[in-house]
N, C-alpha and C positions, 0 to 999 in steps of 0.2 A: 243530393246532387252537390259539384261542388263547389268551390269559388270559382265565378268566372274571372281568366286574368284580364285586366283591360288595358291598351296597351294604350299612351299619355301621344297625341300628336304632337304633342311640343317637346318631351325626349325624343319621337323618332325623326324630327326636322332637326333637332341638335344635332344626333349622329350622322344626318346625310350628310348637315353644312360641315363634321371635322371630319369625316371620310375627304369629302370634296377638298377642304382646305389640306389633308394630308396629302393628298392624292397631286395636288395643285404644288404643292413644295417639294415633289419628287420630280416633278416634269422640270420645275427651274435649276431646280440642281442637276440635272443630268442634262439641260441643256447649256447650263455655263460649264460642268464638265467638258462635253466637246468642243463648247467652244474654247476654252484653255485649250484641250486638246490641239487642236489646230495649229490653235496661234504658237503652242511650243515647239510643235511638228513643222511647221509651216505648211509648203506646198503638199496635197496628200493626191491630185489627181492633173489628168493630163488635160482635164475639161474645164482650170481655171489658174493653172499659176501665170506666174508676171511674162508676159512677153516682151517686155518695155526691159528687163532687169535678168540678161540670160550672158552668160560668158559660155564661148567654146574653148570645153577643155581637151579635146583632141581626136586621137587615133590610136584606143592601146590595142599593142598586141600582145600583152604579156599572157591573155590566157586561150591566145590560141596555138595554130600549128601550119606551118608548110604540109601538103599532100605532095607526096610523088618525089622521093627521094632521087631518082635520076634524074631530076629536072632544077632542082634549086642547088647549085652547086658552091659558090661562091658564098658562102652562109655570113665569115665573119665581117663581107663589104657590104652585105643587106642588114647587118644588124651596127656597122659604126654610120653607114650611109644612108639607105634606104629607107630604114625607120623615120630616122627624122626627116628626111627627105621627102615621102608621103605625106607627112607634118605639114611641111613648109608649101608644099604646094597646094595641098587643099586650103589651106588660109589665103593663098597670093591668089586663087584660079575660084575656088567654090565657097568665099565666105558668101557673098552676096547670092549663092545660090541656097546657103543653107539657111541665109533669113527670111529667103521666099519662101523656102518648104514649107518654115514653120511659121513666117509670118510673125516674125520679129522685128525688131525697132534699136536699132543699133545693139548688134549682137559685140561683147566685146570676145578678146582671145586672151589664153594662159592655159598654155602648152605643157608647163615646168613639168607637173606631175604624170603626164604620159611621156614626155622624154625620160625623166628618170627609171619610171616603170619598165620603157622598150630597155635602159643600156643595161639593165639588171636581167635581162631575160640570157638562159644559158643556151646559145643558136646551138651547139652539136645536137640538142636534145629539142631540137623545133621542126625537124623535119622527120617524115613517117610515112608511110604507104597506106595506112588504117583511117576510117574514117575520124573523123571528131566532132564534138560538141560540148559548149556551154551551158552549165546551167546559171540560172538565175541568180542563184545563193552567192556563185564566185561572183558574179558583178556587184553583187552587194561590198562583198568583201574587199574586194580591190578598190572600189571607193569608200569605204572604212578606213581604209589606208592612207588614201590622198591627205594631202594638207594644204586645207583652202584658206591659210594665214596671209591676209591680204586682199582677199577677191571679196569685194561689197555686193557682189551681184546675188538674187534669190536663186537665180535654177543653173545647176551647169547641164551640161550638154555633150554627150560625149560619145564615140565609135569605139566599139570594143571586136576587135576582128576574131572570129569565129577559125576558120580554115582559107586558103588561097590554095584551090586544087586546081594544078596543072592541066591533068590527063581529064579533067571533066572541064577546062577553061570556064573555071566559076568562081565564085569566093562567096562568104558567109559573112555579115555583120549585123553585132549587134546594136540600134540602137539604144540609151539609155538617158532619160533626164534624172535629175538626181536637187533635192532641195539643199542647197548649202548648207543653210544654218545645222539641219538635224544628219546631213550626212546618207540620208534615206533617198533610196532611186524607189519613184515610183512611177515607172514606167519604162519598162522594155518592149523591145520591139526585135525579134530577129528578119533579116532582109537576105533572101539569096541574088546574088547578081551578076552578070557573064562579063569574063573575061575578056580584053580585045583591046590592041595597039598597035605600035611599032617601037621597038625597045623595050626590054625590064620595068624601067621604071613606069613609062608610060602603058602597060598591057597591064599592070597591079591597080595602078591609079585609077582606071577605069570602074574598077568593082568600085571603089568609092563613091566614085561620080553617081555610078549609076541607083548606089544605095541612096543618096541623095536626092534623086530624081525621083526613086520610090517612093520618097519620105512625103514629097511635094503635092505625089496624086494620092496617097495615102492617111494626110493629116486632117483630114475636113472627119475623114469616117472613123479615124482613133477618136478624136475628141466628143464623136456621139458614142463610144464605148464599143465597137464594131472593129 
């Protein structure tokens, strides 16, 4: 018969405690990994960045589109006028509504980089009959582009217009927060909204308002992830 092995308690309580002690310096390392992670990334969800520390940066339309080619006529006074124009009044008329939405705390403004964005769009080629849509990739990218040289604030904040369809009196926007430091939105939101005024300016404006208003009954339920 043959050797019995006999196995030593005191080797196999050695091996538990450096398993454990391995085991135990994998968890801190992977837990100051994310936390660096973070802190280089900064903001990464819509359920904890700064609301005390939010600048609105605008209204782009650069990646969207007019619907309904017989109805937007006057193309190059809605792109030297109107652009900035829906700019200036959502700031004068709906700042203080857009820090209700979200329940901010002195939201500040800086426009620069969606006015630059709107005068650089080519209007012959903004209007179409065919539907449209954004993806998410391009919002990335066009804030990739922004240059937040100067803005101290952690989140921007910003409307990226989708479509303004005439013949369906609707429009499309998307919202976007976006972490300054790292340049990364991580949070979009598309919003469709009807159309309705009296005048141009005021019947476009409206989709804004009303994307706003969305934003207002809609924020309590983004931030549980819903």
């Amino acid at each position: 018969m043959g050797d019995l092995l006999v196995r030593s308690p005191l080797k196999e309580n050695q091996k538990h405690a450096m398993k454990y002690k391995e085991l135990k310096m994998r968890t801190l390392c992977l837990t100051f990994f994310l936390f660096s992670f973070l802190v280089v990334n900064g903001q990464s969800s819509i359920k904890n960045f700064n609301q005390e520390s939010v600048v609105w940066l605008g209204v782009d339309f650069s990646l969207g589109k007019f619907i309904g080619t017989e109805e937007f006529k006057d193309l190059q006074k809605i792109k030297d006028h109107y652009f900035t124009e829906w700019n200036s009044l959502t700031v004068r008329e709906s700042k203080t509504d857009i820090e209700t939405a979200f329940k901010l705390s002195n939201m500040k403004v800086n426009i620069d980089n969606v006015i630059d964005n709107n005068n650089k769009i080519k209007i012959t080629k903004y209007v179409q009959n065919e539907s449209h849509r954004i993806k998410e990739e391009e919002i990335q990218a066009a804030i990739k582009a922004y240059n937040f040289e100067g803005i101290d604030q952690e989140v921007g904040l910003s409307f990226f217009v989708e479509f303004f369809n005439k013949p369906m009196a609707s429009g499309s926007i998307w919202v976007a927060l976006t972490d300054i430091k790292s340049k990364e939105v991580f949070f979009t939101k598309q919003i469709d909204a009807i159309a309705s005024g009296v005048g141009f300016r005021n019947y476009w404006q409206r989709v804004i308002k009303e994307t706003i208003a969305s934003c207002k009954s809609n924020f309590k339920k983004w931030r549980k992830g819903k």
